[in-house]
C-alpha positions in Angstrom: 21.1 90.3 95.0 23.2 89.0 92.2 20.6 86.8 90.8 17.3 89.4 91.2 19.7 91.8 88.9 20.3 89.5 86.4 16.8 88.0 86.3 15.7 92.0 85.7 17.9 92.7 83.2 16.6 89.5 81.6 13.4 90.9 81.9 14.4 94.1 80.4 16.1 92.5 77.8 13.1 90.8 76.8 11.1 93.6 76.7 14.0 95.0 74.1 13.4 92.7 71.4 9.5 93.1 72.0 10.2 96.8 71.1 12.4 96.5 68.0 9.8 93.6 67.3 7.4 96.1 67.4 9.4 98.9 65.3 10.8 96.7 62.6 8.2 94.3 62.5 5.0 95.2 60.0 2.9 92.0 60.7 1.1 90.6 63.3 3.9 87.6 64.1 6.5 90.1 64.9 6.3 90.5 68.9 5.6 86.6 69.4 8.7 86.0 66.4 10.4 88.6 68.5 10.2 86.8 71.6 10.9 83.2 70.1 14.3 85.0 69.0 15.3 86.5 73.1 14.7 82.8 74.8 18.0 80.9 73.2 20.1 84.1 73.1 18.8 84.4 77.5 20.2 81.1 77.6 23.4 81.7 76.0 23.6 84.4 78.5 22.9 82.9 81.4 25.2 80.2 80.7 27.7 82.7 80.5 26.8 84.0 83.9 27.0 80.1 85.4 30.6 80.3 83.5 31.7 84.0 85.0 29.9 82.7 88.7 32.3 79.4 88.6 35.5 80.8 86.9 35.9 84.2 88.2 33.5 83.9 91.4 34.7 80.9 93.2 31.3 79.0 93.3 30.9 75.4 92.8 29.1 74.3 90.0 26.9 73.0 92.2 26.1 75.6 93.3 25.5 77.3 90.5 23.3 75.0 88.4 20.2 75.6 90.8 20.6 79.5 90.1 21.3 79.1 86.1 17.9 77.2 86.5 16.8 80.2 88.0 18.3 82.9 85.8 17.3 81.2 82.7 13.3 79.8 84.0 12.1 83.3 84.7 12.8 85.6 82.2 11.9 82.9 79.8 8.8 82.0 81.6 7.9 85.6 81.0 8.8 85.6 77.1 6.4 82.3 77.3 3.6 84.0 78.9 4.0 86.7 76.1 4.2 84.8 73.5 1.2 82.8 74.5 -0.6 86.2 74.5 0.0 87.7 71.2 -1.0 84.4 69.5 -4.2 83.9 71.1 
């Protein structure tokens, strides 16, 4: 359950910075520039949550490296897909 809450907030994240792309930005490359600028800050974040899930959890880091992949693949898959939109 842990995982499908952090992947949405991810999500919603994302769709943050595509609205304050979309506010501050005045050209065309704002939401794709936008979404360039969530995918290394998701990763920082997700990192932290493989940190918080070993340190303070208990887990393995084994155990959480599949679910970091997880975390961090789907959200930016998304920002991807996005991206790839706005600049076709």
């Amino acid at each position: 359950m842990h995982t499908i809450l952090v992947v949405g907030g991810g999500i919603v994240l994302l769709g943050l910075f595509l609205l304050f792309g979309h506010l501050w930005g005045s050209s065309p490359a704002a939401l794709p520039m936008a979404a360039k600028a969530f995918v290394p800050l998701w990763l920082v974040l997700s990192v932290v949550n493989l940190w918080v899930g070993v340190a303070r959890a208990g887990y393995s880091l084994r155990d959480e490296l599949p679910m970091l992949l997880v975390v961090f693949a789907l959200p930016a898959i998304v920002a991807g897909v996005v991206i790839w939109r706005l600049t076709r």
